[in-house]
Structures are given as C-alpha cells and as structure tokens.
C-alpha positions as CSV (number, residue, x, y, z in Angstrom):
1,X,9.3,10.1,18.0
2,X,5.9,9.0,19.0
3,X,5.1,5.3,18.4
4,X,2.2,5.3,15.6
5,X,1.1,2.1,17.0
6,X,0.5,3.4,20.0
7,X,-2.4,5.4,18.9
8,X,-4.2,2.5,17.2
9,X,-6.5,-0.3,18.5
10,X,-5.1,-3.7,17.2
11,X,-7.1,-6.8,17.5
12,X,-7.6,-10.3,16.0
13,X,-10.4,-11.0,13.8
14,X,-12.1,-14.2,12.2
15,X,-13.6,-13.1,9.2
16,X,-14.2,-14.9,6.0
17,X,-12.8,-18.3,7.5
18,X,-9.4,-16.5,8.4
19,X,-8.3,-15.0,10.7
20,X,-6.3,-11.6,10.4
21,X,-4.6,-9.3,12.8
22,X,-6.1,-5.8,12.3
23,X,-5.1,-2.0,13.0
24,X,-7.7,0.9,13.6
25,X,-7.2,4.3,14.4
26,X,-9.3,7.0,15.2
27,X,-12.5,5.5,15.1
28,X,-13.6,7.1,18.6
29,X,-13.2,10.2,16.8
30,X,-15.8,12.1,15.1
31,X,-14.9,12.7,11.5
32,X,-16.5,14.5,8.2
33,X,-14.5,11.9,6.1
34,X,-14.9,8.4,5.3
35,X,-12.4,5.6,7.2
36,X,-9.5,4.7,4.3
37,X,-9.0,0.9,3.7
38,X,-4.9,0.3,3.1
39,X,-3.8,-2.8,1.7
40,X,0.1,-2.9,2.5
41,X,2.8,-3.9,-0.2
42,X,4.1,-7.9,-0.6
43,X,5.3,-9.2,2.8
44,X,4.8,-5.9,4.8
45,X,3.3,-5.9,8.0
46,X,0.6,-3.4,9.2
47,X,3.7,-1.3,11.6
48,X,5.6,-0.6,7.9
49,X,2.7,1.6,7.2
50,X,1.7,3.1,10.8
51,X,3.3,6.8,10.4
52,X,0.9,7.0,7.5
53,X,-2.1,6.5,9.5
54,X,-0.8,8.5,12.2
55,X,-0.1,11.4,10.4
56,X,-4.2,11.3,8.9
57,X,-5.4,11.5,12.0
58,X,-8.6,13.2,11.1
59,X,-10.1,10.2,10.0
60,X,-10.4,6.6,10.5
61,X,-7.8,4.5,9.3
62,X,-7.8,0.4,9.0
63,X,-5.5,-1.9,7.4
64,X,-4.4,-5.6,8.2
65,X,-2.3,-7.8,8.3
66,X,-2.1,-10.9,5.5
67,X,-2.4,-14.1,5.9
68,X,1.2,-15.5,7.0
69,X,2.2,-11.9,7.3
70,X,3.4,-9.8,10.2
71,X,1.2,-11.4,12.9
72,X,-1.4,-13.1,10.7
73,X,-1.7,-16.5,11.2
74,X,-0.2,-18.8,8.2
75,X,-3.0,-19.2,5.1
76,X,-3.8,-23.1,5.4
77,X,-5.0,-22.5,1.4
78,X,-4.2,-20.0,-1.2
79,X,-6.4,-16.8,-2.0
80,X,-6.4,-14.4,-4.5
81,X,-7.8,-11.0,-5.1
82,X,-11.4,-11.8,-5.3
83,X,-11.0,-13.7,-2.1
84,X,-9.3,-11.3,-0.4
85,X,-11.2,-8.5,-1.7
86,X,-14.4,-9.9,-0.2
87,X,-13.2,-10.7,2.9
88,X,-12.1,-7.3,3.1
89,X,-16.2,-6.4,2.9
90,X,-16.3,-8.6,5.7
91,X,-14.0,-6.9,8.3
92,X,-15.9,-3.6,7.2
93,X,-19.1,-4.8,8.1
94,X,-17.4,-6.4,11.5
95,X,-16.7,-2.7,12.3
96,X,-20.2,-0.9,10.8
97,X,-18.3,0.4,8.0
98,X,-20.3,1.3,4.8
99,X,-18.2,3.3,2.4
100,X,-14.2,4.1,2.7
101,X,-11.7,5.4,0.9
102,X,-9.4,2.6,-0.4
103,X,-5.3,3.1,-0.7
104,X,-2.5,0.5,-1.4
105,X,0.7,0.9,-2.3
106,X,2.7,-1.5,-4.5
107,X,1.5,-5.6,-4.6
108,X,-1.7,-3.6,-2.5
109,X,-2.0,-1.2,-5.3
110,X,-3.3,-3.8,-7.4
111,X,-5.7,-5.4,-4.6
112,X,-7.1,-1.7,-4.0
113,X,-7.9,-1.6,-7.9
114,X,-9.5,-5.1,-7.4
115,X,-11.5,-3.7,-4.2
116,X,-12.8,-0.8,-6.1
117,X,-13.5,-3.2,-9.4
118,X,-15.8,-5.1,-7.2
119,X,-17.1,-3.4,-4.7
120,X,-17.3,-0.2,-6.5
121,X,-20.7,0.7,-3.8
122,X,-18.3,0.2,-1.3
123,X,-15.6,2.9,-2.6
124,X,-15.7,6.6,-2.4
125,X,-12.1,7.4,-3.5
126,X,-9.2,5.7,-4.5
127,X,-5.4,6.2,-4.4
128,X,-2.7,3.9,-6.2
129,X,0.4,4.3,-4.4
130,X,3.8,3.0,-6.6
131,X,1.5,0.1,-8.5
132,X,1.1,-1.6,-11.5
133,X,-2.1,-2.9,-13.6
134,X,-0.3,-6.3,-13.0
135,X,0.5,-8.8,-15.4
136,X,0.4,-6.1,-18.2
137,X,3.3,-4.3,-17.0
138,X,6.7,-2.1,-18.0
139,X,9.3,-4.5,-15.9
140,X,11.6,-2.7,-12.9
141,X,15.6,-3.2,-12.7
142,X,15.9,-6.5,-12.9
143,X,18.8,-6.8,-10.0
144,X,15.9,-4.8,-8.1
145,X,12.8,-7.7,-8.8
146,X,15.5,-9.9,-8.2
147,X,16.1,-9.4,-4.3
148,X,12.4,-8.0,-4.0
149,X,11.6,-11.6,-4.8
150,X,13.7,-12.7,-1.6
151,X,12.2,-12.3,1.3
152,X,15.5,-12.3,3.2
153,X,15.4,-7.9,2.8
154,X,13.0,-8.3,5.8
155,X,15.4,-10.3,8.2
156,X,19.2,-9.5,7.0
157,X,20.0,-5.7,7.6
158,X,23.0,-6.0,6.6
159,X,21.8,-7.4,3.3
160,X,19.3,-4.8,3.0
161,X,21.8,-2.2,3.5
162,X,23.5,-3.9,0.7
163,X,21.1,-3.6,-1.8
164,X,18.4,-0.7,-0.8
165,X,19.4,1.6,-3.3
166,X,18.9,-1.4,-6.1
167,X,16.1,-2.3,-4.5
168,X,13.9,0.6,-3.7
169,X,15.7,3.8,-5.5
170,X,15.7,7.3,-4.7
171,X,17.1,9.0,-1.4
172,X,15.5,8.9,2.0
173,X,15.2,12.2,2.0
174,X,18.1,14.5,4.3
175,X,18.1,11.4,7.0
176,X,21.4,9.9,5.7
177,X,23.5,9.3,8.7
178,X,25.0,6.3,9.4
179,X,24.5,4.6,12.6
180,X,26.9,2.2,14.6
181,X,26.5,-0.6,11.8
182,X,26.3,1.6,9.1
183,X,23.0,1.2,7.6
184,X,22.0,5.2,6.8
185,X,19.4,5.8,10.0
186,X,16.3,6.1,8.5
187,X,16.8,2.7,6.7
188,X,17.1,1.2,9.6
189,X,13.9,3.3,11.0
190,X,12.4,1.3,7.9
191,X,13.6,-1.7,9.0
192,X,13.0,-2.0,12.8
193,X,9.1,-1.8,11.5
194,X,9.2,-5.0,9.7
195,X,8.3,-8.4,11.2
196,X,9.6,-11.3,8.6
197,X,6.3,-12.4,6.6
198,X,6.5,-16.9,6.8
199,X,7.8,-19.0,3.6
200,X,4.3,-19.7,3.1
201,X,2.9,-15.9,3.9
202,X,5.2,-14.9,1.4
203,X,4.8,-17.5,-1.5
204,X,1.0,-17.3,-1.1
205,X,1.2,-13.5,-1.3
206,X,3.3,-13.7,-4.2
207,X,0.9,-16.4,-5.8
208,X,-2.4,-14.4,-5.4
209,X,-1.8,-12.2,-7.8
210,X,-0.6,-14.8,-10.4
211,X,-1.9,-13.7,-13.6
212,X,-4.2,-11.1,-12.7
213,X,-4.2,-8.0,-14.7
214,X,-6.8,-4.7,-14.3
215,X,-5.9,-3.2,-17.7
216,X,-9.6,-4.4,-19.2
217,X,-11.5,-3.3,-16.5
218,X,-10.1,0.5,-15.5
219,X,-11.8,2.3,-18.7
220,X,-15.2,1.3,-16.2
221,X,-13.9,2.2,-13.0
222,X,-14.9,5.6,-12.9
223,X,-14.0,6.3,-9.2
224,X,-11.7,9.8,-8.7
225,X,-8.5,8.3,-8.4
226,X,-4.9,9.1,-7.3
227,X,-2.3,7.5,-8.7
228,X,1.6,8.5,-7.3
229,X,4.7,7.2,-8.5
230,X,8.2,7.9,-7.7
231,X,10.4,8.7,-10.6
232,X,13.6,6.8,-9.2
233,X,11.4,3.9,-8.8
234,X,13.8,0.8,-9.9
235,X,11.0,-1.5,-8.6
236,X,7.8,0.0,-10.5
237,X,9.0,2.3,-13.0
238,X,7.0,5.8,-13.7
239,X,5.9,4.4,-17.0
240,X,3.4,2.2,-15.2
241,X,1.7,5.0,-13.8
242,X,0.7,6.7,-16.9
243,X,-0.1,3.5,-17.8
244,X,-3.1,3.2,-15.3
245,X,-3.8,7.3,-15.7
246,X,-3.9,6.4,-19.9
247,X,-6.7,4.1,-18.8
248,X,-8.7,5.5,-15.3
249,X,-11.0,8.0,-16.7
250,X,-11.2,10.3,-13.8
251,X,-7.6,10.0,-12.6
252,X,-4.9,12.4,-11.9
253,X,-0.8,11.2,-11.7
254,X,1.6,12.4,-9.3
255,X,5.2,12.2,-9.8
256,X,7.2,12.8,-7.0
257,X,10.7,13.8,-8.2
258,X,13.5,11.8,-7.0
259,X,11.0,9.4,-5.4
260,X,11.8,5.7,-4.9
261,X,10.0,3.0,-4.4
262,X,9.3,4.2,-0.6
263,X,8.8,7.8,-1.3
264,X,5.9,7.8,1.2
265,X,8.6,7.5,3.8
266,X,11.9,9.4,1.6
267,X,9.1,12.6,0.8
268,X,6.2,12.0,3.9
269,X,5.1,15.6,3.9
270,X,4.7,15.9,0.0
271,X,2.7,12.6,-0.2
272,X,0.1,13.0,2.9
273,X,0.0,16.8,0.9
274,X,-1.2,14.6,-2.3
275,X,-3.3,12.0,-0.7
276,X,-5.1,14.9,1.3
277,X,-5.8,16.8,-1.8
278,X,-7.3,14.2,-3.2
279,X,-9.2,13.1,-0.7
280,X,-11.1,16.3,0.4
281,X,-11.8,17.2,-2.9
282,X,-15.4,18.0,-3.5
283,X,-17.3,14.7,-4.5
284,X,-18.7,16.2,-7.6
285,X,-14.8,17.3,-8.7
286,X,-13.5,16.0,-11.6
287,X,-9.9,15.5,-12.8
288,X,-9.2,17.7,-16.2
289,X,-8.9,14.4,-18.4
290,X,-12.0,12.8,-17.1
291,X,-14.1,11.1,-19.6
C-alpha cells in the first residue's frame, strides 16, 4: 500500500505565536473545489488521518498537528477553541487560502463547529465526523471514556488490543487477521500511524474544550452540513448525532451501520462516498429539513 504521506508536502509553521507541524496535499493541482480544513480527534497526529486525504485527491487537503501532538512542539500555555480557531485563519492565509471546506472527526468535530461558528465567511461546507455539541452531551460506555482518557492506547499495543473493541466499537471491516502478536491487522495498521501526543499535548488538548458546548449557537449556523455517526459507537453514541441534526438547520445525518468509533477506517469506501456527496452538492442545495 502506497504511503499517504508520501503524497503530501509537510512543513513547520509559526503562526499565531505557535508553532505547528502541517500537512498539504494537492495544492499544485488545479481543482474546481475548495481545500477541506481537518481538525484530527484528541491526541491524533496528522498520519492517523492521511488515507483520508489521499483518497480525495481532487482537491486540496490541510490539516495539522496540535500543540504537543504528533510532531507539534509542546504548548508553553493553554488554548481553547477560539484560540485555536483563529489561528487556524492564520495558517490559511499563510497558504492564500480564502474559503474551505471544514471536517473534524470526534474532539475536532467540536473545533470544526467552533471554526464554522466564527468564521462562518471562511466556511463553505461542513462535515461532523463521530462528534458531540460538547458539554451538552448523551455519555459513551463508560469502560470506553475511561481508557480514551489514557493516553497509554497510543503507546501500549498490547493494551490497545486489549481494549479496542471497548474502546472504539464496531468491526474493522473483513481485515480481521491476526498478525505474529495477535493484534487483528488492520488495528495494528491503525496503530503504526500514531506518534504518542506529550503529558502536556494531551492534558491541554483535553482542557481546551473544558466546558464549551455549541448547542446555543447551531440553530444560526446555517452552513450545509454533514454529520456521520457510527451506530456501534461506544465512544460517541448515535444519539448525539441527531442531537446536532435536531439543531443544524440545513443538516443531513448519516448512520453508518455497524460503524464504530473509527468507521472512517472499518467502512473507508462508504464514508469518502458520504463526504463526496456532500461536498459536490450544488451550493444552492438544500437538505429536506432545512429551515
């Protein structure tokens, strides 16, 4: 299989007063879409998400990493989603970017929200990805937040072999061989993409979201919006999801079946399907339910 890292353009940037490790592809290309902005789940690191931009390669594609995460250097002080958000605008103008499509999947769910919240002239399109409206929220499995709050899943195989099925639900699709250590082989895929985030990284990540909630801002966000939840997720249950499309006016809800909380990896060709859809839709379409 092709390295999806090998296709992009990776560089350090000082933007904001940070400094952040960043991923581009396909902006020597010329495209008829807008770039899509990704902001990765808590602790990830820009490679977890790389088959996804590789597989859209008909349009830019730019994500980075956190502060303290993959190879982001460690935050010196908090942030939070304004923060963030903004100095998200930042990188985007380092690059000549005006508009983009903005994605995130999980703890980046809720930062994608933010973005389009406040910098709604900045966002075409938007697509939730297994997220929340935040502190409002229906709860996952308990034993599942539990170990998602440890950020030893990224380092110990062995002790995310243990728990993945708590932790992330759903099956990875037919790839379910075991290799010599016998962690099923497209776990393992999974985890040979994941640099450990630092203490801090991770504690900051997990602090920057302290509190916040979207759920009296989304009746006003009127952006088209994609929102996909698996329906095995023990992490972010399906109920969340209809949640957010209960309160997006223009928003459509996909449930893939037997979907966990990686279903973008477990069911890849029914969720780039999804977020291509939505994505080349006409700009004046409308979901049935819109306001």
């Amino acid at each position: 299989m092709t390295d999806p890292m090998a296709s992009a353009e990776v560089t350090m940037e000082h933007v904001g007063g940070r400094t952040l490790r960043v991923a581009r592809w396909n902006f020597d290309k010329v495209s008829e879409h807008p770039p899509i902005l990704f902001f990765n789940g808590i602790g990830a690191n820009i490679e977890a998400v790389a088959p996804l931009a590789a597989e859209l390669d008909d349009r830019g594609f730019i994500m980075f990493d956190m502060p303290g995460i993959g190879q982001s250097p460690d935050p010196v002080i908090p942030y939070n989603a304004v923060t963030m958000c903004w100095i998200a605008t930042r990188l985007l103008d380092r690059f000549g970017i005006d508009i983009v499509d903005v994605m995130g999947i999980s703890w980046g769910g809720a930062m994608a929200q933010h973005f389009a919240l406040q910098h709604g002239a900045r966002t075409r399109r938007l697509v939730l990805i297994a997220t929340t409206a935040g502190m409002i929220m229906v709860p996952g499995n308990l034993a599942a937040l539990t170990k998602m709050a440890n950020p030893r899943r990224y380092i110990d195989p062995e002790f995310m072999a243990k728990h993945f099925e708590t932790l992330y639900g759903g099956a990875l699709g037919n790839e379910m061989v075991a290799d010599s250590k016998g962690i099923p082989s497209s776990k393992s895929g999974h985890m040979s993409r994941l640099t450990p985030p630092s203490p801090r990284g991770y504690m900051y990540q997990l602090l920057a979201l302290l509190g916040w909630t979207s759920v009296p801002a989304l009746p006003f966000l009127k952006k088209p919006t994609l929102i996909m939840m698996g329906d095995d997720d023990q992490i972010v249950p399906l109920i969340n999801g209809k949640m957010l499309n209960s309160l997006i006016p223009n928003s459509e809800l996909v449930t893939i079946a037997g979907g966990g909380h990686l279903f973008l990896l477990s069911h890849k060709d029914e969720s780039v399907a999804a977020i291509r859809g939505h994505l080349d839709m006409p700009d004046d379409a409308e979901y049935s339910h819109a306001a």
